[in-house]
Biotite code that builds the C-alpha atoms (Angstrom):
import biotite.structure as struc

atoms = struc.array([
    struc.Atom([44.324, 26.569, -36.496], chain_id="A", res_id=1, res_name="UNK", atom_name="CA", element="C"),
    struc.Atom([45.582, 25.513, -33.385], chain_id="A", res_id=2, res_name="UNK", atom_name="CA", element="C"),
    struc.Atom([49.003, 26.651, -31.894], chain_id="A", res_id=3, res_name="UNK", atom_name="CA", element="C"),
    struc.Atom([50.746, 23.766, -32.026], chain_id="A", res_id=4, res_name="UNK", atom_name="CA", element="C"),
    struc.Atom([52.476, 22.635, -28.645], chain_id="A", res_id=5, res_name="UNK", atom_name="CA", element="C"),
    struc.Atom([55.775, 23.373, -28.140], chain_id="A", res_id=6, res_name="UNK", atom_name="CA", element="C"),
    struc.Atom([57.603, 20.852, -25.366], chain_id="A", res_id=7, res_name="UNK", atom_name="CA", element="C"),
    struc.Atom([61.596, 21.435, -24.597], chain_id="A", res_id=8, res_name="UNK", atom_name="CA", element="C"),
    struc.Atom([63.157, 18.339, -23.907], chain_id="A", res_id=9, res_name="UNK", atom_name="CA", element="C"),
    struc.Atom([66.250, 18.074, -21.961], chain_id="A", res_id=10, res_name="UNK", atom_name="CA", element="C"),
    struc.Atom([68.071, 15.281, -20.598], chain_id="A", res_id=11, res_name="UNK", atom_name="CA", element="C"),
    struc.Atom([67.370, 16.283, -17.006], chain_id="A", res_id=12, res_name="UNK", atom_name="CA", element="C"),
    struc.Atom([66.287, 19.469, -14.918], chain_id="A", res_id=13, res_name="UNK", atom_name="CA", element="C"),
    struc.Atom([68.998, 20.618, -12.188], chain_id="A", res_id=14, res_name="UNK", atom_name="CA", element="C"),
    struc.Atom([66.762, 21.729, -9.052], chain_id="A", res_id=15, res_name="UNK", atom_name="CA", element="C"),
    struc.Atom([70.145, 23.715, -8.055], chain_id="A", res_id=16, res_name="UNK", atom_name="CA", element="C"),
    struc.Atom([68.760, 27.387, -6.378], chain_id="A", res_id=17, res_name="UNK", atom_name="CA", element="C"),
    struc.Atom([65.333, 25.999, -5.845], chain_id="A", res_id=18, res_name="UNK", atom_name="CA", element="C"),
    struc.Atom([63.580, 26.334, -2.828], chain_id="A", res_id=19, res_name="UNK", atom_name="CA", element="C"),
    struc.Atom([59.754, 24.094, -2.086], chain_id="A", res_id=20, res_name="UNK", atom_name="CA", element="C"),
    struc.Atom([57.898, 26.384, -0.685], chain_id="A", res_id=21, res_name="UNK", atom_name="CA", element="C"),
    struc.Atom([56.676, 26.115, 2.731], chain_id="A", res_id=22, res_name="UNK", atom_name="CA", element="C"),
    struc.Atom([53.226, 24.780, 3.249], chain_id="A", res_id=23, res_name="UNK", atom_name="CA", element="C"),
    struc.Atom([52.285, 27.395, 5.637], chain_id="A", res_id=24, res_name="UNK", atom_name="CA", element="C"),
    struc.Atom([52.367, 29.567, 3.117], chain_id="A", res_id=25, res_name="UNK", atom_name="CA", element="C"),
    struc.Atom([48.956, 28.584, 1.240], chain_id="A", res_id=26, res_name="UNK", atom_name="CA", element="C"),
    struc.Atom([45.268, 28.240, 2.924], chain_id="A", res_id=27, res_name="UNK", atom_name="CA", element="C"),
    struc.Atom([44.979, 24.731, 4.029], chain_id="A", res_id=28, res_name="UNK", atom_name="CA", element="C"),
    struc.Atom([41.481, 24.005, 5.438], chain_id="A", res_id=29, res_name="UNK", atom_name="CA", element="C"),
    struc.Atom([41.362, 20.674, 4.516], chain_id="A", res_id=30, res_name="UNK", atom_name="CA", element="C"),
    struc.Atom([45.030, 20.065, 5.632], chain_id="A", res_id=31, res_name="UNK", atom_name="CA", element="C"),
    struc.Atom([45.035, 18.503, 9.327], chain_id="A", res_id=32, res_name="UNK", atom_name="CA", element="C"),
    struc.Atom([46.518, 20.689, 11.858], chain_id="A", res_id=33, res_name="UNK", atom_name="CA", element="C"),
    struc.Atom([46.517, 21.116, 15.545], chain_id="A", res_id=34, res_name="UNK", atom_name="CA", element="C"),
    struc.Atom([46.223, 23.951, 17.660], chain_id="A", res_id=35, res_name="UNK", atom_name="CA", element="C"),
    struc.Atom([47.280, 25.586, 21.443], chain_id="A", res_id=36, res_name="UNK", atom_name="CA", element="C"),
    struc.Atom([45.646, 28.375, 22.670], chain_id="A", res_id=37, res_name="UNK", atom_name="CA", element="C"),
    struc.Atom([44.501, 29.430, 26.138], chain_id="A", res_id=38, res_name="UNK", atom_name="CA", element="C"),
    struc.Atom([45.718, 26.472, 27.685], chain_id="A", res_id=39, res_name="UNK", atom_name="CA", element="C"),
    struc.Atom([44.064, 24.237, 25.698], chain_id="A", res_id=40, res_name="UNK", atom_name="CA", element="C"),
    struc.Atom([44.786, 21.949, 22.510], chain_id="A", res_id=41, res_name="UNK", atom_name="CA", element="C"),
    struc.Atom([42.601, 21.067, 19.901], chain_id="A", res_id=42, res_name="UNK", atom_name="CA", element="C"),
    struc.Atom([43.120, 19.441, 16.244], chain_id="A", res_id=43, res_name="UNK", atom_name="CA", element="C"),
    struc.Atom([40.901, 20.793, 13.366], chain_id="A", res_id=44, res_name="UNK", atom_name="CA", element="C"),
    struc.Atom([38.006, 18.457, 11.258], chain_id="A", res_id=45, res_name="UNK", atom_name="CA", element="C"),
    struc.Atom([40.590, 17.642, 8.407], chain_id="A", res_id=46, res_name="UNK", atom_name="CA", element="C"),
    struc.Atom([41.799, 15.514, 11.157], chain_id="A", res_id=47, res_name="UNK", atom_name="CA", element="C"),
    struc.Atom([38.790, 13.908, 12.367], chain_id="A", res_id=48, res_name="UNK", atom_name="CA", element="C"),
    struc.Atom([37.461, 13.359, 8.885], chain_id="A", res_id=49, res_name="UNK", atom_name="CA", element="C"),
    struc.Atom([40.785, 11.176, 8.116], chain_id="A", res_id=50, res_name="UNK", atom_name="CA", element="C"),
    struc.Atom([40.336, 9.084, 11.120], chain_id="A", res_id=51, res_name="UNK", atom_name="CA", element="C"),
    struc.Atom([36.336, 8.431, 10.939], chain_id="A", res_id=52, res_name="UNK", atom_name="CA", element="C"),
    struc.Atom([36.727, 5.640, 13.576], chain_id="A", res_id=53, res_name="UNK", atom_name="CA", element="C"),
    struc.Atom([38.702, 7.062, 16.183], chain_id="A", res_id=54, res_name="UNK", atom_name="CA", element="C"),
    struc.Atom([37.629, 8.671, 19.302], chain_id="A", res_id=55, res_name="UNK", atom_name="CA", element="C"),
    struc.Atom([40.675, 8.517, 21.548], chain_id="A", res_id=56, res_name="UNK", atom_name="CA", element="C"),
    struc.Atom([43.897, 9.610, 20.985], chain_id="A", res_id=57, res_name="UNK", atom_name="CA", element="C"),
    struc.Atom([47.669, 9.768, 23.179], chain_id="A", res_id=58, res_name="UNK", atom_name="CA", element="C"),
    struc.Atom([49.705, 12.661, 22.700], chain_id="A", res_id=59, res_name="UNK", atom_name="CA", element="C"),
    struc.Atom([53.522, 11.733, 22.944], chain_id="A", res_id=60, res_name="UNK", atom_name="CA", element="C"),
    struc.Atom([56.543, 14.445, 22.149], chain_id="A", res_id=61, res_name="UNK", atom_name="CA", element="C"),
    struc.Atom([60.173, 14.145, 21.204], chain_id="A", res_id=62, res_name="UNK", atom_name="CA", element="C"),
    struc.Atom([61.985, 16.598, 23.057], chain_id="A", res_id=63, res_name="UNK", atom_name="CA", element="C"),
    struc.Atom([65.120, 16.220, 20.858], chain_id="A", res_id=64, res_name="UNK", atom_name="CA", element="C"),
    struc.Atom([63.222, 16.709, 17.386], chain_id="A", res_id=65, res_name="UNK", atom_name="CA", element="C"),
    struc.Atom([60.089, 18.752, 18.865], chain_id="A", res_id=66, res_name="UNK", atom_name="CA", element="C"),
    struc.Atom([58.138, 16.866, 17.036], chain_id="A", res_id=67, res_name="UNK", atom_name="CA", element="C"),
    struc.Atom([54.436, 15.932, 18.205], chain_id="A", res_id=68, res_name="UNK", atom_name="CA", element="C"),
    struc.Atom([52.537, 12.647, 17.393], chain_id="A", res_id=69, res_name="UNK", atom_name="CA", element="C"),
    struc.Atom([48.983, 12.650, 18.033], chain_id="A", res_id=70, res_name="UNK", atom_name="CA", element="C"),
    struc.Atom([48.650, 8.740, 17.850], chain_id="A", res_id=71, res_name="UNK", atom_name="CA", element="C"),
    struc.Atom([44.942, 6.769, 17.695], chain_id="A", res_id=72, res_name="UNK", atom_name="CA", element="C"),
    struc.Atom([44.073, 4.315, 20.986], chain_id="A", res_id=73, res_name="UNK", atom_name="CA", element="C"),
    struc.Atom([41.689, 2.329, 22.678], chain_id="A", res_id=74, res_name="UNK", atom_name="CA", element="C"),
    struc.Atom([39.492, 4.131, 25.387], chain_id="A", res_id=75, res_name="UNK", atom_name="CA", element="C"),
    struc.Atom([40.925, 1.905, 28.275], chain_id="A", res_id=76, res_name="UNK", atom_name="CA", element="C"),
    struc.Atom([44.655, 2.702, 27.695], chain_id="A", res_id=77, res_name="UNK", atom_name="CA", element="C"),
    struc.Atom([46.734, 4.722, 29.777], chain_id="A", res_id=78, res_name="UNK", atom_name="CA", element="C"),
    struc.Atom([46.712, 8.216, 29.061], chain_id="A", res_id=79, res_name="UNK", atom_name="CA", element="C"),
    struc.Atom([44.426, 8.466, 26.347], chain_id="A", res_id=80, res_name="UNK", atom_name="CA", element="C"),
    struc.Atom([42.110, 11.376, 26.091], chain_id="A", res_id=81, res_name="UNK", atom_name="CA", element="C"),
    struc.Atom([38.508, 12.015, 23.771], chain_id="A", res_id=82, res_name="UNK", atom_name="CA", element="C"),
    struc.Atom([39.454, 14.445, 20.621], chain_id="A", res_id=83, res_name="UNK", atom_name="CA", element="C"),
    struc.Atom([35.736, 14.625, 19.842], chain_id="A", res_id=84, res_name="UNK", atom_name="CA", element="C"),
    struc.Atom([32.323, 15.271, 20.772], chain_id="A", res_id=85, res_name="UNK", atom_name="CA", element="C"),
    struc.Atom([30.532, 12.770, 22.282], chain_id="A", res_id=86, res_name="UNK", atom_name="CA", element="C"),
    struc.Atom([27.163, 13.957, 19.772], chain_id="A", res_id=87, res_name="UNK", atom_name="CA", element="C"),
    struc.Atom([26.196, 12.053, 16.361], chain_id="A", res_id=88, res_name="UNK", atom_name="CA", element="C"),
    struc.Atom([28.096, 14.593, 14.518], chain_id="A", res_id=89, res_name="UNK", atom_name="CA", element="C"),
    struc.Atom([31.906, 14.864, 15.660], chain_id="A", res_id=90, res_name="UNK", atom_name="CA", element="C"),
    struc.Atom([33.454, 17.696, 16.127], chain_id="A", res_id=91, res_name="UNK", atom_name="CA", element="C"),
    struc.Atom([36.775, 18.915, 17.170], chain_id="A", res_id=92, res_name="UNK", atom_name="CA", element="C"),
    struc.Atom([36.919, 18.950, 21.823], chain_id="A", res_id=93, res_name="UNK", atom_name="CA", element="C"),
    struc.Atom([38.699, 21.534, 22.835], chain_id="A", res_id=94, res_name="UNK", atom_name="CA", element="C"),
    struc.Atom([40.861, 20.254, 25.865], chain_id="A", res_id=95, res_name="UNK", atom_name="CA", element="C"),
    struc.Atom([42.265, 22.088, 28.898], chain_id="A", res_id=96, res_name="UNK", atom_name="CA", element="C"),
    struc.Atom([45.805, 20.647, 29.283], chain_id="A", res_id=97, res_name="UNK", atom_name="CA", element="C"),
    struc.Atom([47.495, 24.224, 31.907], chain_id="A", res_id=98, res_name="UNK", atom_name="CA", element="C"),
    struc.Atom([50.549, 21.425, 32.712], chain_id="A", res_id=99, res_name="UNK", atom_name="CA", element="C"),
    struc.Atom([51.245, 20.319, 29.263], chain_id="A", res_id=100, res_name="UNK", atom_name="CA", element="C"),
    struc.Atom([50.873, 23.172, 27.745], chain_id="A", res_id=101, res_name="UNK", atom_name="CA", element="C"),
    struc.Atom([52.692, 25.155, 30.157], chain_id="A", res_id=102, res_name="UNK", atom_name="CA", element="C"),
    struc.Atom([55.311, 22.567, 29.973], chain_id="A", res_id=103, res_name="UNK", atom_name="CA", element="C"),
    struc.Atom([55.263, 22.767, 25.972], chain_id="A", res_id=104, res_name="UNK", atom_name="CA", element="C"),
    struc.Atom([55.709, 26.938, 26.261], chain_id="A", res_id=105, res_name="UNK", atom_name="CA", element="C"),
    struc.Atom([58.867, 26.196, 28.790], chain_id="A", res_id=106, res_name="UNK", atom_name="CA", element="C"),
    struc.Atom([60.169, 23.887, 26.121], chain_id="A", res_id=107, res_name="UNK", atom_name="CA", element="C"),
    struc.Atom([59.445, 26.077, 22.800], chain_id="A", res_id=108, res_name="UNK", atom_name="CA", element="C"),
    struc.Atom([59.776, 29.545, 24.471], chain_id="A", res_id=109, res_name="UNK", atom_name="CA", element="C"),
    struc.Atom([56.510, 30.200, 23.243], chain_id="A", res_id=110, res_name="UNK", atom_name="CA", element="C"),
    struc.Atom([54.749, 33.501, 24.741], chain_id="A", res_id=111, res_name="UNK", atom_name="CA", element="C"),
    struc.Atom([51.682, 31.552, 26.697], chain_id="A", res_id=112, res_name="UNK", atom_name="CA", element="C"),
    struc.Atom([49.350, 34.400, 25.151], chain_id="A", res_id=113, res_name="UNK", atom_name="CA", element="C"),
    struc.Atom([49.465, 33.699, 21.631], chain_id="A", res_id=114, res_name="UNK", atom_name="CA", element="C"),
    struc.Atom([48.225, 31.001, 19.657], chain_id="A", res_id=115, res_name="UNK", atom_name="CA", element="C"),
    struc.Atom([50.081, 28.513, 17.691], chain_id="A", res_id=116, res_name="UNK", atom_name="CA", element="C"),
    struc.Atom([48.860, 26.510, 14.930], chain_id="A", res_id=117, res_name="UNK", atom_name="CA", element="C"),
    struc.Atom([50.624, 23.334, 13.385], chain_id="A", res_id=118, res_name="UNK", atom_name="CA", element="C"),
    struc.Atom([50.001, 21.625, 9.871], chain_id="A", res_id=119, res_name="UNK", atom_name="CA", element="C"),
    struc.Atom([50.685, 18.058, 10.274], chain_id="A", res_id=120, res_name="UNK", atom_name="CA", element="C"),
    struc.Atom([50.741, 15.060, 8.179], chain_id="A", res_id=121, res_name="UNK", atom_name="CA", element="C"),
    struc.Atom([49.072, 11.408, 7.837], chain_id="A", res_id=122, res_name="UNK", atom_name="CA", element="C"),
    struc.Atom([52.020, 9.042, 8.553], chain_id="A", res_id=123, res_name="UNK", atom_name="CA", element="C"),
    struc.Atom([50.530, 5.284, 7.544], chain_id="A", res_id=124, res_name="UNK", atom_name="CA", element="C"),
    struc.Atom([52.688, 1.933, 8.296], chain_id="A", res_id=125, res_name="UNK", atom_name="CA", element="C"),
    struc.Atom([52.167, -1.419, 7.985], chain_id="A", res_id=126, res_name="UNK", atom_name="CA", element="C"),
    struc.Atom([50.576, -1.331, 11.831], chain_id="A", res_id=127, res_name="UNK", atom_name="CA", element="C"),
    struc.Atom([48.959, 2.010, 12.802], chain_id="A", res_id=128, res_name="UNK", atom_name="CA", element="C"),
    struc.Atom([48.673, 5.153, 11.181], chain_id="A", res_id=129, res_name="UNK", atom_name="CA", element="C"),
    struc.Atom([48.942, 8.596, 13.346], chain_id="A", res_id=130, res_name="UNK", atom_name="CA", element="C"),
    struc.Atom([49.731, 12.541, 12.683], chain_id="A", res_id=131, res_name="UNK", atom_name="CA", element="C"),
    struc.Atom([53.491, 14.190, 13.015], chain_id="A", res_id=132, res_name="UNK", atom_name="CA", element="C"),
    struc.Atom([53.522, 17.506, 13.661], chain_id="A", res_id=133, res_name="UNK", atom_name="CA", element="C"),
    struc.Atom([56.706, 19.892, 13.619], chain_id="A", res_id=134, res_name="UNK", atom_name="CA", element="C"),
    struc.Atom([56.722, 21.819, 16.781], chain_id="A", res_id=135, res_name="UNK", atom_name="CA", element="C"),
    struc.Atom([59.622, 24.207, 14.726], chain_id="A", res_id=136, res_name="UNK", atom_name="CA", element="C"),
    struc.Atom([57.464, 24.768, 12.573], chain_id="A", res_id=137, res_name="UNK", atom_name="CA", element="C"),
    struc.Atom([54.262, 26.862, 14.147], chain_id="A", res_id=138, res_name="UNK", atom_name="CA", element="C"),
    struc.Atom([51.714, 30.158, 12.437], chain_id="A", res_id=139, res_name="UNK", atom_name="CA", element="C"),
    struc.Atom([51.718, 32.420, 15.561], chain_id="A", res_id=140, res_name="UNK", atom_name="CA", element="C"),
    struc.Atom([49.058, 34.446, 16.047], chain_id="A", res_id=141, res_name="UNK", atom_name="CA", element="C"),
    struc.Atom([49.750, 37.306, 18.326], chain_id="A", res_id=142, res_name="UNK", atom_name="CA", element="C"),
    struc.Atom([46.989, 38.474, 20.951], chain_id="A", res_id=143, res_name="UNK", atom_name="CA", element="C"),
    struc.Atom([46.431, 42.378, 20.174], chain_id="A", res_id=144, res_name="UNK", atom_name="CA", element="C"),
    struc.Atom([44.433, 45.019, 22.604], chain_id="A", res_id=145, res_name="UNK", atom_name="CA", element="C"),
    struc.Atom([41.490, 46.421, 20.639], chain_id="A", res_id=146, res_name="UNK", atom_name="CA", element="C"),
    struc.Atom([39.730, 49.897, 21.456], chain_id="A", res_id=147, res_name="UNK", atom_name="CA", element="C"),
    struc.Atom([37.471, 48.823, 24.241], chain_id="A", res_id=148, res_name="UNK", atom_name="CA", element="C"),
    struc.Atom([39.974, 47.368, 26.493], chain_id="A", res_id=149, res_name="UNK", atom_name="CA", element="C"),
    struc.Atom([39.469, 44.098, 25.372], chain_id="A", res_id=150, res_name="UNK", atom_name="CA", element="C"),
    struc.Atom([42.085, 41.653, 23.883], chain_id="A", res_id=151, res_name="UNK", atom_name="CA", element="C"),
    struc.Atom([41.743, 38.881, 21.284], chain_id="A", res_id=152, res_name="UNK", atom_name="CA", element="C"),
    struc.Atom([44.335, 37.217, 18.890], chain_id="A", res_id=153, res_name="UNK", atom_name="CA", element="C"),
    struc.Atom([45.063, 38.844, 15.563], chain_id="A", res_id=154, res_name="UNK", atom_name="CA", element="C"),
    struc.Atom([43.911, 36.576, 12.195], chain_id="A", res_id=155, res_name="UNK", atom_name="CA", element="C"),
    struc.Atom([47.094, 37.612, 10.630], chain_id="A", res_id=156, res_name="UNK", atom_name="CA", element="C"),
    struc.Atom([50.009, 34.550, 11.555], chain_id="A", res_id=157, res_name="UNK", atom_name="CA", element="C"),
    struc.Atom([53.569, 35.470, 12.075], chain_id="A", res_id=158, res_name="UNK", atom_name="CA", element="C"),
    struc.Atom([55.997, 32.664, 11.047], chain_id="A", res_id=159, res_name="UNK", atom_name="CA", element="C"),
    struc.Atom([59.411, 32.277, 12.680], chain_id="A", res_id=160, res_name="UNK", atom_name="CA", element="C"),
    struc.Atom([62.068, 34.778, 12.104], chain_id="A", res_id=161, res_name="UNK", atom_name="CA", element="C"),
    struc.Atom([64.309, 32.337, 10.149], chain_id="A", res_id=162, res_name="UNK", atom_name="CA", element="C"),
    struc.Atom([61.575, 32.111, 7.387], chain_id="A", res_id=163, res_name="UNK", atom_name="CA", element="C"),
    struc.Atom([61.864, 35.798, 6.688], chain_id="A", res_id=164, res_name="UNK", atom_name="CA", element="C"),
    struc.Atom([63.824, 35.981, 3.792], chain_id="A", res_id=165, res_name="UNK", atom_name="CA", element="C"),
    struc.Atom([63.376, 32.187, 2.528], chain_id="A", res_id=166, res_name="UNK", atom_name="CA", element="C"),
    struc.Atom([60.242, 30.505, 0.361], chain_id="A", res_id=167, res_name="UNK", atom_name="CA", element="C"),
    struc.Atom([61.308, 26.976, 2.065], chain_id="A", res_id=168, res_name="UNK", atom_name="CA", element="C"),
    struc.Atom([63.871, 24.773, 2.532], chain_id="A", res_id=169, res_name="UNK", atom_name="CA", element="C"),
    struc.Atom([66.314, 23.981, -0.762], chain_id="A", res_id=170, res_name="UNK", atom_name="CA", element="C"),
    struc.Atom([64.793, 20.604, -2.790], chain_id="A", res_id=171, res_name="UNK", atom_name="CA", element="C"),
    struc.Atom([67.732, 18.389, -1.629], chain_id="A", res_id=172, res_name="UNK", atom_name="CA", element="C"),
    struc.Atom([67.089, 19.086, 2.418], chain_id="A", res_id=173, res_name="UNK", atom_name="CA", element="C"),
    struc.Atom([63.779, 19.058, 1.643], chain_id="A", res_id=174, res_name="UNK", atom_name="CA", element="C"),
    struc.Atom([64.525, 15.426, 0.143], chain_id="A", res_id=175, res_name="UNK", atom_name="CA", element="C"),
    struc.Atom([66.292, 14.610, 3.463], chain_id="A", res_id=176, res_name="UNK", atom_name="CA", element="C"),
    struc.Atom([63.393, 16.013, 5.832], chain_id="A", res_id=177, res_name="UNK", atom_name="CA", element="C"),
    struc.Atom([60.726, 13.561, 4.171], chain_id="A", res_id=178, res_name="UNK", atom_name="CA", element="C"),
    struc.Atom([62.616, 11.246, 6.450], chain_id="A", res_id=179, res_name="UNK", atom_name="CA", element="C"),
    struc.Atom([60.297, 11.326, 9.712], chain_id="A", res_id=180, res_name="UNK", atom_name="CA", element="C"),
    struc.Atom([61.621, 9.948, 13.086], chain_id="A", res_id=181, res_name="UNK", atom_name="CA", element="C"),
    struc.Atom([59.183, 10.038, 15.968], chain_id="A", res_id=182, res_name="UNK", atom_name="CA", element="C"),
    struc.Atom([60.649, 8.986, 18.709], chain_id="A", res_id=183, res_name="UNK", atom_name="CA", element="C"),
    struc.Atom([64.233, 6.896, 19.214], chain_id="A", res_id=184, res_name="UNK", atom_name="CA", element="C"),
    struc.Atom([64.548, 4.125, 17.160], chain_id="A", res_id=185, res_name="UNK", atom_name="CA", element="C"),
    struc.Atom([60.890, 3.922, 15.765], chain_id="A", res_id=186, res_name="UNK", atom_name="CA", element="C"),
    struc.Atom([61.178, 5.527, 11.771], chain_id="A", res_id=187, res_name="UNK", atom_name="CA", element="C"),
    struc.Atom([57.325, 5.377, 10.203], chain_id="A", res_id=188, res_name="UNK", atom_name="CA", element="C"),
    struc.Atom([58.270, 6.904, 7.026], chain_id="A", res_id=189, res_name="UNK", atom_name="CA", element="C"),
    struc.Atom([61.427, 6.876, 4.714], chain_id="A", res_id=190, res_name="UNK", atom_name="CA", element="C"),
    struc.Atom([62.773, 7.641, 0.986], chain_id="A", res_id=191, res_name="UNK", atom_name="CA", element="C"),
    struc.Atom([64.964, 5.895, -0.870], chain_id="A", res_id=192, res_name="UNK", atom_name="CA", element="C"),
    struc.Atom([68.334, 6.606, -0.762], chain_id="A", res_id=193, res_name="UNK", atom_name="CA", element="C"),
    struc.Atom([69.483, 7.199, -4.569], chain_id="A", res_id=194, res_name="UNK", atom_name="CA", element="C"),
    struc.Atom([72.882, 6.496, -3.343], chain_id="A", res_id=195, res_name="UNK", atom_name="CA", element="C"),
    struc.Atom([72.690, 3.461, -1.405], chain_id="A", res_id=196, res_name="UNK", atom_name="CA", element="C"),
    struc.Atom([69.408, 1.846, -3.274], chain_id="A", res_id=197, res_name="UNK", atom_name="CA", element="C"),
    struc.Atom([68.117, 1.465, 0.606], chain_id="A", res_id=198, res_name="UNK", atom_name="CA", element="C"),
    struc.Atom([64.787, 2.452, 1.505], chain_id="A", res_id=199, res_name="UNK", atom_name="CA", element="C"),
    struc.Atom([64.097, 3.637, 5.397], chain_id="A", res_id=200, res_name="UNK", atom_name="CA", element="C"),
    struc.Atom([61.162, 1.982, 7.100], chain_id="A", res_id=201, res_name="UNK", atom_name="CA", element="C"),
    struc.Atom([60.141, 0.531, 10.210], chain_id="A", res_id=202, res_name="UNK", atom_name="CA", element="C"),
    struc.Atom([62.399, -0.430, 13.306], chain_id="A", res_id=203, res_name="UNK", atom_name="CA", element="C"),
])
């Protein structure tokens, strides 16, 4: 005989204490990210495989959020660059960018040795659709010196120090952070307010 199922009911569940734990924490291979190292940037195939029909992207970067957009674009507009190989099966084009990404290091006080991987996310609106990516939020990988003189970057990421003694951010920030502003007065992506009734969107 079966054990029959037992359910608890309650009226509602208080999320009080509760932390979401950080995505960085899992594998995500199929989860789009992008990636400096060496001078160079390059996004992974989760992100290629969600946009099948775009070859060109811009980069553009709040300086007040350090956040990161990597936004799809036509070939002829200004400052758009090739993400992908140019052969019948795309891959991932690693870019040299020594300005930009010594400008992003100045800005983030990275250490210009290490790499830094981002996990993004698929923003979609009404017009366009594009990545966000928290520049806060980064997996360091520090570059170690192995036996034979010769140096390469460890596999093991280091998160930053304020994540040490936290699983993620408490549910009701979390809430608040699903709120995504890329640059001023442009909001892609918004939750309803449960106080208000209001639901962010487009400006």
């Amino acid at each position: 005989m079966e054990a029959e199922e037992k359910t608890v009911w309650e009226e509602s569940f208080s999320y009080d204490g509760y932390q979401v734990v950080r995505g960085e924490f899992f594998a995500h291979t199929f989860e789009p990210s992008i990636t400096f190292n060496d001078s160079r940037v390059y996004v992974n195939m989760a992100c290629l495989k969600q946009m099948p029909m775009v070859d060109y992207i811009q980069i553009l970067i709040n300086q007040q959020t350090k956040k990161l957009v990597v936004r799809p674009c036509g070939e002829d507009e200004k400052d758009s660059f090739r993400w992908c190989s140019h052969t019948g099966k795309r891959k991932p084009k690693q870019i040299i960018c020594r300005i930009f990404y010594a400008k992003l290091v100045e800005m983030m006080h990275w250490n210009p040795t290490y790499r830094y991987k981002l996990l993004g996310k698929l923003i979609k609106t009404t017009s366009e659709q594009l990545y966000v990516f928290d520049l806060k939020a980064t997996e360091v990988y520090q570059r170690v010196r192995q036996e034979e003189g010769k140096t390469r970057n460890t596999r093991t990421p280091i998160f930053p120090s304020e994540w040490q003694n936290q699983f993620g951010l408490p549910v009701e920030e979390h809430r608040r952070q699903l709120q995504i502003n890329i640059f001023d007065g442009y909001t892609v992506f918004g939750i309803k307010d449960e106080d208000t009734g209001k639901r962010g969107g487009n400006k």
